[in-house]
N, C-alpha and C positions, 0 to 999 in steps of 0.2 A: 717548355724548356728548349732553348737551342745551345745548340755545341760551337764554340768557338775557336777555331782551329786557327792561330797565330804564329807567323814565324817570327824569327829574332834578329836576325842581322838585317838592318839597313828597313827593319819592321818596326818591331816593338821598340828597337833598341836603339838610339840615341847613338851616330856616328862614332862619339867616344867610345861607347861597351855600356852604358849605362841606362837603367829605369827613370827616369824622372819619379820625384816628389807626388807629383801630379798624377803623372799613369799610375801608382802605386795608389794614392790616394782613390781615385777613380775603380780601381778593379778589387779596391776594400768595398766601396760602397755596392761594386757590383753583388759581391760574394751574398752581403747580407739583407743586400735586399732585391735581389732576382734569383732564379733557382738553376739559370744558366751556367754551362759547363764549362770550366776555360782549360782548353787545349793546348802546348806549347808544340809549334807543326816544324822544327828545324834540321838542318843538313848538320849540325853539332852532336857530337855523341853526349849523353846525358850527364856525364860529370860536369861539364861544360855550360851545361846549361841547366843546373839548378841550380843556383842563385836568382835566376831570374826567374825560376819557377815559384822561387819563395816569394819575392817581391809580387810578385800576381797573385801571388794563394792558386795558384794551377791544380787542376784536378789531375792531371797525366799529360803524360807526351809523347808523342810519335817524333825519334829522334834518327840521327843518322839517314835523314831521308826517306825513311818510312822500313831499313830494315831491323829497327826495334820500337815494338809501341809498348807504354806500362801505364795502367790503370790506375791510380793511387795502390800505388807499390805494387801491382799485378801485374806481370808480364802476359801480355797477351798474345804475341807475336814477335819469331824473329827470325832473320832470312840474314843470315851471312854468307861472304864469300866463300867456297866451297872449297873442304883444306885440301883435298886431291890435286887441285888447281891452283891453289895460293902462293907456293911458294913458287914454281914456274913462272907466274905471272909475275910477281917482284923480281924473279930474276932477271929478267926481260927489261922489267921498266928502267930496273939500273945500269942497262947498258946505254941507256940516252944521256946524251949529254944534256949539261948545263939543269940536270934535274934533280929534285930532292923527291924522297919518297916516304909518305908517314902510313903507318900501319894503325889501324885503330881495333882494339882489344874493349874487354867491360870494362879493365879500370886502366887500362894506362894506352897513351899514345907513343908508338917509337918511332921516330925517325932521324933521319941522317944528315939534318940541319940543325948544327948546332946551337942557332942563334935561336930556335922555338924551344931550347931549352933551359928555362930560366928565372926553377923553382919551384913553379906551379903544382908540383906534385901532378899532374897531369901527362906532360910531355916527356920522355927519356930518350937520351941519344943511342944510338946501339950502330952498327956498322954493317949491319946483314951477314955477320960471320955464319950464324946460325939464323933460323928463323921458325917462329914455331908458327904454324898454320891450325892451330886449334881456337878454334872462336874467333876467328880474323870481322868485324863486324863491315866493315871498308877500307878501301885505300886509297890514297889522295896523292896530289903530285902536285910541286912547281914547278913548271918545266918551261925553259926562255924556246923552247922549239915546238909548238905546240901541233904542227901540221907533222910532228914523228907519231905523236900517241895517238891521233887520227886515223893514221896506218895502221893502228894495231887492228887484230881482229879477236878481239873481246868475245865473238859469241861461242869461242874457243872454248873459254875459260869460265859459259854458263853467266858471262858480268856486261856489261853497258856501262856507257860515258854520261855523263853529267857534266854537261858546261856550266859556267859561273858569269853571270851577265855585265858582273862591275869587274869582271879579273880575266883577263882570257889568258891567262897563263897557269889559273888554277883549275884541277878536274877530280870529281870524284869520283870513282869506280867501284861499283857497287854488284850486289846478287843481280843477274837481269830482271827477276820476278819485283824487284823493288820500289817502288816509288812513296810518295805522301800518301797516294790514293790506296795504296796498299796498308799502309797506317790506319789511315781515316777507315777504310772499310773493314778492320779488323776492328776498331774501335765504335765504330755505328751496330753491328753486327752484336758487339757485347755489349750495349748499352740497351738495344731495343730498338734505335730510332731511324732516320731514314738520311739521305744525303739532302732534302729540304730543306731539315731541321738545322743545317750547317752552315756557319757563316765564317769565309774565309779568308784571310787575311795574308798578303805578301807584296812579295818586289820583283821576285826572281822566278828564272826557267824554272824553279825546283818548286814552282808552286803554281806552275799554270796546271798541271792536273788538277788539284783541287778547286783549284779557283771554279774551274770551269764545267764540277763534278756538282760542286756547293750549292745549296738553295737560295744566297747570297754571297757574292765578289768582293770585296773589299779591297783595292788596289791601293797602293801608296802614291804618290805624288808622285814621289821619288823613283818610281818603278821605271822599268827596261820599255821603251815604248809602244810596243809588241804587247805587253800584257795588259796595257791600259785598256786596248779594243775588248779585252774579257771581263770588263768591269761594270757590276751595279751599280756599285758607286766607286766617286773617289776621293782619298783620305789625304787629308794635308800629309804631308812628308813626313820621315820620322823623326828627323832633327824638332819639327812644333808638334812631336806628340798625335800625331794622327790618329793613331790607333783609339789612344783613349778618350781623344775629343769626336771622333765616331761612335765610341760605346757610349759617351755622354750623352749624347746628341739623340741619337735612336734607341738605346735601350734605359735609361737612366732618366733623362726628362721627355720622356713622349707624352704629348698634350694627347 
């Protein structure tokens, strides 16, 4: 059995937001005829990304960057930002210009860009009148000045930066104890098995700890070029289905 540990944007997922026919097709055939685990590994809070969980048949996911992982429906672990220090630290971030700031909760995202708000029952606009710091899980930013939140000093606030490889004006701010590999080892740990058994799949900074944890790489074509040098293999891009023409390829017709 190996665990397959996949991220989603600019991964699995098809420049538009979308599965392919194909990848869907391919990770049906996986289910029923290998006994391998499919992992969804993303910086998305989990509302977010189960649709795509269903389209895969995923066993669990380590979301929010690795500070919530769930087992088929089991929470295994979760490391949020710390409410003594949450709300100070949003107060801060709103004092920068030209920046938006989203708060992310278990079930709903708030922030202060109106244009992210736009039905999805996911996102709500709020104004930072008030703020509740109770189960804050991350915080994210767009910010046109991004050498301000640079300046901060996060280790303040118990939290760390996460840069974004395709956006350098997006950032996520997280628990410090946080990462994928903080996922993945809370999920190897509950399964039995070992980081070998791991075969890891990305594009981005937020996946070179795994990548490079994993008993197999799986880089994207499309990846940041810095990550390609941590790769075992490399996967056609995500726009031609990489992902799942790698799972074809090595786990599905191995002669």
């Amino acid at each position: 059995m190996n665990i397959l540990a996949i991220d989603l944007d600019q991964t699995l997922l098809h420049t538009d937001k979308t599965v392919s026919a194909y990848t869907q097709a391919i990770f049906r055939r996986l289910k029923t005829e290998t006994d391998h685990k499919v992992i969804v590994a993303t910086g998305r809070a989990g509302m977010r990304a189960q649709e795509y969980m269903e389209a895969i048949e995923a066993d669990g996911i380590i979301s929010l960057n690795g500070a919530k992982t769930i087992y088929h429906d089991q929470i295994l672990s979760e490391y949020g930002v710390e409410a003594d220090k949450a709300e100070q630290l949003i107060r801060k971030l709103l004092t920068l210009p030209d920046t938006h700031v989203n708060v992310t909760y278990p079930d709903v995202i708030l922030t202060n860009n109106r244009s992210l708000v736009t039905g999805d029952h996911v996102h709500e606009y709020t104004d930072y009148t008030t703020i509740d710091t109770f189960e804050i899980a991350k915080i994210s930013i767009v910010t046109q000045h991004p050498e301000l939140i640079r300046q901060f000093d996060l280790e303040t606030y118990h939290c760390k930066l996460v840069d974004n490889a395709k956006d350098p004006n997006y950032f996520a701010i997280l628990n410090s104890k946080v990462s994928k590999l903080t996922g993945l080892t809370d999920l190897c740990s509950h399964l039995g098995v070992s980081f070998s058994d791991v075969i890891a799949f990305g594009d981005d900074y937020n996946d070179l700890d795994i990548l490079k944890a994993a008993g197999h790489a799986v880089v994207m074509g499309n990846a940041a070029a810095e990550l390609k040098t941590y790769a075992d293999d490399l996967a056609l891009s995500n726009d031609e289905d990489g992902v799942a023409d790698w799972v074809e390829k090595h786990l599905l017709n191995k002669k």
